[in-house]
ROSE-4610 file (N, C-alpha, C; in Angstrom, 1 decimal, always signed):
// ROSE-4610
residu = [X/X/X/X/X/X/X/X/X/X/X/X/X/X/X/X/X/X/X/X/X/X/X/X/X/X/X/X/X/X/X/X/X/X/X/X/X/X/X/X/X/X/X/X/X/X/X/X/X/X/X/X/X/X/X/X/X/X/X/X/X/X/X/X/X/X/X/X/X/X/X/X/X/X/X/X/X/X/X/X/X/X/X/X/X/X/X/X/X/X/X/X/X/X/X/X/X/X/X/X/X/X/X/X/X/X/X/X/X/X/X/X/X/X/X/X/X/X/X/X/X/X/X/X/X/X/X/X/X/X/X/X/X/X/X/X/X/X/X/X/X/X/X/X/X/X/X/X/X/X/X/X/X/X/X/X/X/X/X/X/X/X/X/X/X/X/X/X/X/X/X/X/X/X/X/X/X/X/X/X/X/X/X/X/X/X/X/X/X/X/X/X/X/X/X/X/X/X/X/X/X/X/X/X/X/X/X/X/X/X/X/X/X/X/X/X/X/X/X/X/X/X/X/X/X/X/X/X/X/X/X/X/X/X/X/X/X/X/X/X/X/X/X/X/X/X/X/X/X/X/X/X/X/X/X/X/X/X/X/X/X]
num = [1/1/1/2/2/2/3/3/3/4/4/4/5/5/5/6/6/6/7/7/7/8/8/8/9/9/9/10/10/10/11/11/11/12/12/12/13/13/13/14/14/14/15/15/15/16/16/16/17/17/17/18/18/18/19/19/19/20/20/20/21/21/21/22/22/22/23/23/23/24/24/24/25/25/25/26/26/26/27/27/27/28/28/28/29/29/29/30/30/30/31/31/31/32/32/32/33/33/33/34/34/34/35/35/35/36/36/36/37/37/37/38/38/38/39/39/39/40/40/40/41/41/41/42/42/42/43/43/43/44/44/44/45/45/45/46/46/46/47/47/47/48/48/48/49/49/49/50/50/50/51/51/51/52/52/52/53/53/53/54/54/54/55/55/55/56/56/56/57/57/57/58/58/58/59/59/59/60/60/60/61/61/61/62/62/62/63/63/63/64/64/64/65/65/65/66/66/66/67/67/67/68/68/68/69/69/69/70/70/70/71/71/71/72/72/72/73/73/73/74/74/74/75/75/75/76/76/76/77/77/77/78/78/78/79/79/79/80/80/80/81/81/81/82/82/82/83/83/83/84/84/84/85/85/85/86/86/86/87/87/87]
x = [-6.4/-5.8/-6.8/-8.1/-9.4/-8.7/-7.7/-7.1/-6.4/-6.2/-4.8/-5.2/-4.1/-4.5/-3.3/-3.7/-2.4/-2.4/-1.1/-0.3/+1.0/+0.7/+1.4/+1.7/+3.4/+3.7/+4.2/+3.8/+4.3/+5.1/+6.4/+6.6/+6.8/+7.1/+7.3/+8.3/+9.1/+10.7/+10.7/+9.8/+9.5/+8.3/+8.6/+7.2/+8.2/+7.9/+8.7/+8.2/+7.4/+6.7/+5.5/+5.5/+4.5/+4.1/+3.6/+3.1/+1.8/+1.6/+0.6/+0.8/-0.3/+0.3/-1.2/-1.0/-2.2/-2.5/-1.6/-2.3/-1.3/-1.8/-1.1/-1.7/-0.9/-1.0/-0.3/-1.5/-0.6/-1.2/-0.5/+0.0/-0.9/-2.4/-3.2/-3.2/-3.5/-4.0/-4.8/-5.6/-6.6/-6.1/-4.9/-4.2/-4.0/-3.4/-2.9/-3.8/-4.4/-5.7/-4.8/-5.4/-5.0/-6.4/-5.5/-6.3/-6.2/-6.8/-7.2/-8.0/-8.0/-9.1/-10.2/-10.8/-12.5/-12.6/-11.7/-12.2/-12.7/-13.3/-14.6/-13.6/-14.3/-13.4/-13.0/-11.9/-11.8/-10.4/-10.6/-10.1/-8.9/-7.9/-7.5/-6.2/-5.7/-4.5/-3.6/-2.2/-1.2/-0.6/+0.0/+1.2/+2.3/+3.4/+4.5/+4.8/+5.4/+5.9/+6.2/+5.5/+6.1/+4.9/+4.7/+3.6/+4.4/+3.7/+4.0/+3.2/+3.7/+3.2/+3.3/+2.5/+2.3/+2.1/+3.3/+3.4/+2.4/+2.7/+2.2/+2.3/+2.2/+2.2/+2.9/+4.3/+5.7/+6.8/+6.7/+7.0/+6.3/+7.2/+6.6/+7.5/+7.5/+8.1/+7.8/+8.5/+8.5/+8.8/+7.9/+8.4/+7.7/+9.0/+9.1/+8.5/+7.5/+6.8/+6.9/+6.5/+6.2/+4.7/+4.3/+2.8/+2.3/+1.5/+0.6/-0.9/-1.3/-3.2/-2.6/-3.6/-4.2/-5.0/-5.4/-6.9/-6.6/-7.5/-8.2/-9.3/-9.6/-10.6/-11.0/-11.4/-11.6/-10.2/-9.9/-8.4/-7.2/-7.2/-6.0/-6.0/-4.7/-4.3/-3.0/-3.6/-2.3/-2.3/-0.9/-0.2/+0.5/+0.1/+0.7/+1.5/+3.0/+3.5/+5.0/+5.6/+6.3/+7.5/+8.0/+9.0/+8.8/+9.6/+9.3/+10.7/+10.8/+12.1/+11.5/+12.0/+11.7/+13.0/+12.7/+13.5/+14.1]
y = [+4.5/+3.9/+3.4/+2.6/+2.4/+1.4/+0.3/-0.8/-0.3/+0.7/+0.8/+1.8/+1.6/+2.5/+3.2/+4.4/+5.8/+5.3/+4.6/+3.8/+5.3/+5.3/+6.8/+5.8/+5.6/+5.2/+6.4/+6.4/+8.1/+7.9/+8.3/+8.6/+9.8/+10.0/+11.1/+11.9/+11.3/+11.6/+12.7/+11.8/+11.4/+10.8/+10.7/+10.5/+9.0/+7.8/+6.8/+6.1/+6.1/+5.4/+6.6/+6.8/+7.2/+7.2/+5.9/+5.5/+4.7/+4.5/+3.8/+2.6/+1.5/-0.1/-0.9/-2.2/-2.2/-3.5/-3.8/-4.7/-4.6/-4.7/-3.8/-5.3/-6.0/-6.9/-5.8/-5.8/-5.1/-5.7/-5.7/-6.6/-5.8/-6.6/-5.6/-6.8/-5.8/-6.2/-7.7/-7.6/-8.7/-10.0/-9.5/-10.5/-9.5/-10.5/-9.8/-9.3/-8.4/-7.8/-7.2/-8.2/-7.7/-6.6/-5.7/-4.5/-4.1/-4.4/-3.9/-2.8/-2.4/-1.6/-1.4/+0.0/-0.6/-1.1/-1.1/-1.8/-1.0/-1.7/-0.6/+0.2/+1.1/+2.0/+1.4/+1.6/+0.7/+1.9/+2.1/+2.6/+1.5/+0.8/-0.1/+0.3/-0.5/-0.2/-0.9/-0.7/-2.0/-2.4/-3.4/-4.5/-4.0/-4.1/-3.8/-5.6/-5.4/-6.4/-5.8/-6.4/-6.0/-6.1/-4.7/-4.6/-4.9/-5.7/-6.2/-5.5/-4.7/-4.1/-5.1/-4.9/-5.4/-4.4/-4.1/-2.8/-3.2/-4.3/-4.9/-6.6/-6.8/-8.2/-8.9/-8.5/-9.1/-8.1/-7.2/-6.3/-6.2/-6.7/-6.5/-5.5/-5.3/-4.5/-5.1/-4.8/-4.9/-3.7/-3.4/-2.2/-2.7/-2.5/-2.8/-1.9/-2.2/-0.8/-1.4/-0.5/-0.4/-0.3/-0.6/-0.3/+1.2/+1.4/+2.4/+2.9/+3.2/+3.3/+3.5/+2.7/+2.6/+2.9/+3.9/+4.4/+4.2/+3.5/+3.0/+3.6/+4.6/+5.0/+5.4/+5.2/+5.5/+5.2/+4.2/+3.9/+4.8/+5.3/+5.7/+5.1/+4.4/+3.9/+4.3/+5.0/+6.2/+5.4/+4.9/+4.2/+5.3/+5.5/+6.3/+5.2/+5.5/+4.8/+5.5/+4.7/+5.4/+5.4/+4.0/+4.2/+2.7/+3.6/+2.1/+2.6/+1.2/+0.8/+0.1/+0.4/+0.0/-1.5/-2.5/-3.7/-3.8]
z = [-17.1/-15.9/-15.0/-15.2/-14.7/-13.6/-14.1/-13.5/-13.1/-12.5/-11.7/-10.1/-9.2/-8.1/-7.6/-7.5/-6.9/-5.4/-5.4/-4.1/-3.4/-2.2/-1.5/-0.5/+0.0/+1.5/+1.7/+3.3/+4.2/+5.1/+5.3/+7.1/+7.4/+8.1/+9.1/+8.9/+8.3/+7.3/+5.9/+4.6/+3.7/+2.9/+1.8/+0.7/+0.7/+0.9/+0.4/-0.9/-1.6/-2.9/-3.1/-4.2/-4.8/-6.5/-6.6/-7.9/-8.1/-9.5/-9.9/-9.6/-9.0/-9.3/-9.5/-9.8/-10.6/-9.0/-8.4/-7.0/-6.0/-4.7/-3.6/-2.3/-1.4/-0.5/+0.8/+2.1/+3.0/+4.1/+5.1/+6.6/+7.8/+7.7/+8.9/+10.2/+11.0/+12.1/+12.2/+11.5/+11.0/+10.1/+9.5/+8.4/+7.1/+6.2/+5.2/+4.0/+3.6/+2.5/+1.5/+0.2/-1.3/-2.0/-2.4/-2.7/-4.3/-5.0/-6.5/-6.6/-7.8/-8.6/-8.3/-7.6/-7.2/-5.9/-5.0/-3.9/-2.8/-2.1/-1.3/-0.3/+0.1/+1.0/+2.5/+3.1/+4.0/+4.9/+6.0/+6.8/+8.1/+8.1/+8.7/+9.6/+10.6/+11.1/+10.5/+10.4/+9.5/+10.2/+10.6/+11.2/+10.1/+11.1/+10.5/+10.3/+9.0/+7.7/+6.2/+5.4/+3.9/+3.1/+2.5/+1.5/+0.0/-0.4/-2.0/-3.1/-3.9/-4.7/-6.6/-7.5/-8.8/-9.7/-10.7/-11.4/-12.6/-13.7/-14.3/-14.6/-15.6/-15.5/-14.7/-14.4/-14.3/-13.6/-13.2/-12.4/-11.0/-10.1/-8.7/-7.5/-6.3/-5.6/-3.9/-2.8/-2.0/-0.9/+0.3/+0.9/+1.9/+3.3/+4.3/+5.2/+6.3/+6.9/+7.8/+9.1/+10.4/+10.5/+12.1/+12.0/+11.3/+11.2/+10.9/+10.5/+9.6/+9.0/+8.1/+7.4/+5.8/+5.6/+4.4/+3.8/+2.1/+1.9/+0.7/+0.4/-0.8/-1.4/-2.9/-3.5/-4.6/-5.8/-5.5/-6.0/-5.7/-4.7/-4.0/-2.8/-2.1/-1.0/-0.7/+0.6/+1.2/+2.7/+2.9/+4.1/+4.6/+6.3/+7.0/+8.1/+8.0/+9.2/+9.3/+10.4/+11.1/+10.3/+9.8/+8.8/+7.9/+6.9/+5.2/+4.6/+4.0/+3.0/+2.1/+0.8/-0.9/-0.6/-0.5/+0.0/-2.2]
């Protein structure tokens, strides 16, 4: 699973997603950052919008969040926010 990253959205509620996905697009502060395999560690705030998840080739997903922080590290990227929906 070298290509792939353990994707956790959180609220306050609930565990709302927790799986493997092989590419992850989320709504920061700064604009929107696509996150793969390997990517350097990064600490951010998120804009509420819609993080797009990519399971495999052809399988994709959408989940609606509120502001919150994103941490990205060692192929795990755990979103903390206030509330999310699996659209």
């Amino acid at each position: 699973m070298a290509d792939k990253i353990h994707l956790t959205v959180v609220s306050p509620v609930n565990t709302v997603i927790d799986t493997m996905v092989s590419y992850l697009r989320i709504p920061t502060d700064f604009g929107s950052v696509g996150i793969l395999s390997g990517h350097a560690p990064m600490v951010c705030s998120m804009d509420a919008g819609v993080v797009r998840v990519k399971y495999g080739d052809e399988q994709t997903a959408s989940i609606r969040v509120s502001k919150g922080i994103a941490n990205i590290s060692d192929n795990e990227a755990t979103l903390l926010v206030s509330e999310a929906e699996v659209l």
